[in-house]
C-alpha positions in Angstrom: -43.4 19.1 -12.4 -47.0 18.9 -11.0 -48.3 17.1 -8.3 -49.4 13.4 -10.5 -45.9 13.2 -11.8 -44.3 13.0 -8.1 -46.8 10.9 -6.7 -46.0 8.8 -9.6 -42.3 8.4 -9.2 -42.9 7.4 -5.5 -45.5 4.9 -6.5 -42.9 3.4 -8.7 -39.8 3.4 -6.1 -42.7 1.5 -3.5 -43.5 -1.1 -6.1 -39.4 -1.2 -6.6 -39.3 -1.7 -2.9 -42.6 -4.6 -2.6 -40.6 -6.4 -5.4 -37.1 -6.1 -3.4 -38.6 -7.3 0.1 -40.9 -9.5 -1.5 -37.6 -11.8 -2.7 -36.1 -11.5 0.5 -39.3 -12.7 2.1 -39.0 -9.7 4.4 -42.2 -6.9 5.1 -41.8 -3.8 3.2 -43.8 -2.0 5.6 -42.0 -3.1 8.4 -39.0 -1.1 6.8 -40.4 2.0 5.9 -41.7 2.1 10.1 -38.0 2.1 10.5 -37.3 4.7 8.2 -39.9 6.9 9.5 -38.3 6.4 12.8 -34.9 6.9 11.7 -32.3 10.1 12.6 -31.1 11.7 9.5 -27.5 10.9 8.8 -25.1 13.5 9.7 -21.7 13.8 7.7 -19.9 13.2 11.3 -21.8 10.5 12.3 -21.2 8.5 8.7 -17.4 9.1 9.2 -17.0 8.4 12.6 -15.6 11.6 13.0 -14.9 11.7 17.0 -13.3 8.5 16.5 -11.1 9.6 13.9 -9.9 12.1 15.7 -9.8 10.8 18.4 -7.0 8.0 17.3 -3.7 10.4 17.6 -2.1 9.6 20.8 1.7 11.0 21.0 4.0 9.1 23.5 5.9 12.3 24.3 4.9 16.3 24.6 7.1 17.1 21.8 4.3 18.9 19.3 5.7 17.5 15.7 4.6 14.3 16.5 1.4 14.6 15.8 2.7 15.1 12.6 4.3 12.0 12.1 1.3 9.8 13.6 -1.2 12.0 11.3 0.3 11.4 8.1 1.2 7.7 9.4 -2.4 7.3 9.7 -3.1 8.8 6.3 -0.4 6.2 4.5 -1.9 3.5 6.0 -5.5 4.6 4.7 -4.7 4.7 1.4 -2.5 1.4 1.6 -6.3 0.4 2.4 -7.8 1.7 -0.5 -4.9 0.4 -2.5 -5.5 -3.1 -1.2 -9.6 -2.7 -1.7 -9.0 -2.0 -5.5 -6.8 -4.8 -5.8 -9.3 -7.5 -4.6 -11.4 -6.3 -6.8 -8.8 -6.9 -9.8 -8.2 -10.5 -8.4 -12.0 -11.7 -7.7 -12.8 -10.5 -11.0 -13.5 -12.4 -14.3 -10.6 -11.7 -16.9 -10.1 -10.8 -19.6 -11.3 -7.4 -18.9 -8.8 -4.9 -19.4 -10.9 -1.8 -18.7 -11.6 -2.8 -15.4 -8.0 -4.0 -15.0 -6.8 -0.7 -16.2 -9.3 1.6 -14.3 -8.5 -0.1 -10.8 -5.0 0.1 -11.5 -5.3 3.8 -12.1 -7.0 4.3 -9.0 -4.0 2.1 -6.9 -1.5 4.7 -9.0 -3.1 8.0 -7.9 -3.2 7.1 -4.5 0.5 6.2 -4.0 1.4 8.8 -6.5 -0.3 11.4 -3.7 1.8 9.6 -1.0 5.1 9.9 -2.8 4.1 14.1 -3.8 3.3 14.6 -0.2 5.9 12.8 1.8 7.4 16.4 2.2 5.0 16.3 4.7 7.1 14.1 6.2 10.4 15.2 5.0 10.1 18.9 5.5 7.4 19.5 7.8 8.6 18.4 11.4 11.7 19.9 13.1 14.8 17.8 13.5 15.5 18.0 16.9 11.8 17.5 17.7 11.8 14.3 15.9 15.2 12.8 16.9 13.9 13.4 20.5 10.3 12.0 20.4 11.9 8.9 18.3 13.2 7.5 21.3 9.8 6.8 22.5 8.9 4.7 20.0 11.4 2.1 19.5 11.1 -0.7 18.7 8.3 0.0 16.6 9.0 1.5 13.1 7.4 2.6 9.6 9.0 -0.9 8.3 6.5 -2.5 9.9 3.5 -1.5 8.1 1.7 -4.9 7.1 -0.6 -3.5 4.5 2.4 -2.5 2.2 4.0 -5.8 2.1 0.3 -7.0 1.5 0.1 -4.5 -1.4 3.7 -6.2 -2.7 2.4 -10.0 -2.6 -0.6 -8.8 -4.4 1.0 -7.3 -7.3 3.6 -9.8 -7.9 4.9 -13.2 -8.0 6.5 -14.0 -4.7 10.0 -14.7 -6.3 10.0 -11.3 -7.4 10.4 -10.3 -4.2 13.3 -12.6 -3.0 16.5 -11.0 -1.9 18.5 -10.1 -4.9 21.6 -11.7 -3.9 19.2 -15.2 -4.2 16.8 -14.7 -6.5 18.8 -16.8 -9.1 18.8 -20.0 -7.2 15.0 -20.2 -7.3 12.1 -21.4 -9.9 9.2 -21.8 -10.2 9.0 -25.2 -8.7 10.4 -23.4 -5.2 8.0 -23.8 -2.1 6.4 -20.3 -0.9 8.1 -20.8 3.0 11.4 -21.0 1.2 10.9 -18.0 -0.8 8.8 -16.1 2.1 11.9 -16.8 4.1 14.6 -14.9 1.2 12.0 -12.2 0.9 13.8 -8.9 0.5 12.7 -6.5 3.1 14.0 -9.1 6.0 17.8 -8.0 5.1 16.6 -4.4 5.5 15.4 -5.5 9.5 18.7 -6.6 10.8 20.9 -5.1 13.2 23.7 -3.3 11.7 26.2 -4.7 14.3 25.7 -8.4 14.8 23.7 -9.1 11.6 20.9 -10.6 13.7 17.2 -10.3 13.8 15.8 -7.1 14.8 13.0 -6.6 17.6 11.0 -4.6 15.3 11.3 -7.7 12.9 10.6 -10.5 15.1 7.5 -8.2 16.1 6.2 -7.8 12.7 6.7 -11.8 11.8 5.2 -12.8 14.6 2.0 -10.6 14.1 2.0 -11.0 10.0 3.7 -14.1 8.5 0.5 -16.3 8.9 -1.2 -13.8 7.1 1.6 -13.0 4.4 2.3 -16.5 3.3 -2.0 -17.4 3.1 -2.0 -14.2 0.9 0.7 -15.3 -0.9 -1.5 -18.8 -1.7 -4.6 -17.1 -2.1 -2.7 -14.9 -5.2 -0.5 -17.3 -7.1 -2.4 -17.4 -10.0 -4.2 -13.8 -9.6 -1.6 -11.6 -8.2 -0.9 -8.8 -10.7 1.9 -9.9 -13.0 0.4 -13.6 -13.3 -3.1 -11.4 -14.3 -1.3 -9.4 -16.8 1.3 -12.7 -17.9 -2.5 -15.2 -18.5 -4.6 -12.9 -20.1 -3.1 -9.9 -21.6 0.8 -10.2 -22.2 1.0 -8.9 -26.3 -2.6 -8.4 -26.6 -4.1 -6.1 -28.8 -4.6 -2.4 -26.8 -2.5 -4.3 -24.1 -0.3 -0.9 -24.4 -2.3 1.2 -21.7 -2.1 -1.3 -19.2 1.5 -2.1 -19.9 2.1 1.7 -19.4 0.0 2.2 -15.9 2.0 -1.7 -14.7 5.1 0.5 -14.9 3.7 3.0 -13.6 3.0 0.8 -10.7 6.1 -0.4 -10.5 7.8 3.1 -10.2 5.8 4.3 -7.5 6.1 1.2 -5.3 9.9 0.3 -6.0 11.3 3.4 -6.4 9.2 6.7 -5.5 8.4 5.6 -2.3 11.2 3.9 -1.1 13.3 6.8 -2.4 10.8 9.3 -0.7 11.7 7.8 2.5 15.5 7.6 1.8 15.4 11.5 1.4 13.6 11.7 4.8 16.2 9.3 6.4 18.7 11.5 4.9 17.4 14.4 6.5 16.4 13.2 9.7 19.2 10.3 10.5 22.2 10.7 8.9 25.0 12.3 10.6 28.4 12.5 9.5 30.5 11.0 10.3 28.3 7.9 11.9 24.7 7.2 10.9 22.1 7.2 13.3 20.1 3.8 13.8 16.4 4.2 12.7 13.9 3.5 15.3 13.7 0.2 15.1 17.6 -0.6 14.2 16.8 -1.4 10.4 19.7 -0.9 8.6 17.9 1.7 6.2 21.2 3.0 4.4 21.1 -0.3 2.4 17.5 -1.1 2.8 15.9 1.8 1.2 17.7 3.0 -2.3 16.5 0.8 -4.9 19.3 -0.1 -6.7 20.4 -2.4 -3.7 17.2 -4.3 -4.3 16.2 -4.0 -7.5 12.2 -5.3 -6.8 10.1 -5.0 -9.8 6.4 -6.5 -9.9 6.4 -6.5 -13.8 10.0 -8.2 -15.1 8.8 -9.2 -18.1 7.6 -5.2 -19.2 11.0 -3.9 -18.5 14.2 -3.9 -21.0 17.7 -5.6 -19.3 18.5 -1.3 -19.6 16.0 -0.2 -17.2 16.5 -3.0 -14.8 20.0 -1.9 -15.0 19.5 1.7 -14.2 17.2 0.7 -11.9 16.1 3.9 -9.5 17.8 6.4 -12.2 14.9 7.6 -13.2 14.0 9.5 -9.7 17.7 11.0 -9.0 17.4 12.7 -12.3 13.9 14.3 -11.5 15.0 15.2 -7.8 17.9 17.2 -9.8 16.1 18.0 -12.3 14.1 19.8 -9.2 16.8 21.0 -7.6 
């Protein structure tokens, strides 16, 4: 490449540039005095790496909880990521099923790398250790992570995610607060003795139902299954999407909450009495699926596999075993 040909392409990227700044009635040269100006961007600086690190702050001197804020931290990043891709499905113009399907894919991988490496969680902190620094934390608990029940309200209609003991005695006529109020994870945040609310739960209402039940508005008609039920239900090459919504639907209703039950298993339970999770969530009935039976994507499922529910991951853990 000689010299003309170089001075060429930057004679074309300034003309790009006159033309962009011209529209925005902004001086191009202006600009380029703060480019010239400008430090070069360094990988820690674009990531705000001190920050980052900087964000892990144990309660107690017990070392294996930095393990359990780390990967904490981690979930919670790619329940963000999750939730990006999903605005992106539901401000979208449909049909579209490419771009349906490739976002999807993207939400899939990421909890599909929670659920493989929650034997971070599972396996990699010392039992002792953890039912020690525990105490420090109550009332707080994992069941209060706000993205996930975000991520839930996106993908589905909210009667999907009534109790199942109630979900009969609503339609589709039934007001959001009444349904909001039956939503399923609330059983899971009482206190195993009296029945009553939880402090962990009347935390996490007070900080998040506001912001639920507007979510919960904002995606009646674009939450996932109401996407998938408009515009592609029995459409022609519907088959990949139907295949990734189960996907979807396995990960988030039964991987996950199952990855968790094997950790609760390891760390909590104690014959011949249970210990009380952190935040006195009654996680023995909270966490298996088959108690709850939530599924985003009804209408994609057989009355077989809603029956057997769950069976799917205790015959790969034996399969593993």
């Amino acid at each position: 490449m000689n010299k003309s040909e170089i001075d060429q392409k930057i004679l074309d990227r300034i003309k790009q540039l006159e033309d962009k700044y011209e529209v925005m009635g902004q001086d191009m040269v202006s600009y380029l005095d703060g480019l010239l100006h400008a430090d070069f961007l360094k990988y820690w600086d674009y990531i705000n790496l001190d920050s980052l690190l900087g964000l892990q702050q144990p309660k107690t001197g017990f070392p294996d909880e930095m393990v359990f804020i780390v990967y904490h931290q981690i979930t919670e990043l790619y329940f963000k990521l999750s939730l990006w891709e999903m605005k992106q499905v539901q401000e979208h113009n449909h049909p579209d099923s490419a771009f349906f399907l490739a976002r999807l894919k993207r939400i899939n991988n990421y909890l599909e790398h929670l659920c493989h490496s929650f034997n971070i969680m599972t396996d990699g902190m010392e039992r002792e250790q953890f039912l020690k620094f525990r105490m420090s934390l109550l009332p707080s608990s994992g069941f209060q992570s706000g993205q996930y029940r975000m991520l839930e309200i996106g993908a589905t209609d909210l009667i999907n995610l009534v109790n199942r003991e109630k979900r009969d005695q609503y339609n589709d006529y039934t007001t959001l607060d009444e349904l909001y109020e039956n939503i399923y994870w609330k059983t899971g945040a009482t206190e195993l003795k009296s029945g009553k609310k939880t402090l962990t739960l009347e935390h996490f209402e007070e900080k998040y139902s506001k912001k639920f039940m507007r979510l919960a508005e904002d995606v009646k008609r674009t939450n996932f299954n109401s996407l998938y039920l408009k515009h592609y239900e029995g459409q022609e090459g519907s088959e990949k999407l139907v295949k990734e919504l189960k996907r979807f639907d396995l990960l988030a209703n039964v991987d996950w909450p199952l990855a968790h039950y094997r950790s609760a298993v390891r760390y909590l339970q104690k014959d011949p009495v249970d210990i009380a999770a952190t935040g006195g969530t009654n996680w023995q009935k909270y966490l298996p699926p088959r108690f709850q039976t939530v599924i985003f994507f009804p209408k994609i499922w057989t009355q077989e596999d809603k029956k057997d529910w769950g069976k799917h991951w205790v015959l790969k853990q034996l399969g593993n075993s």
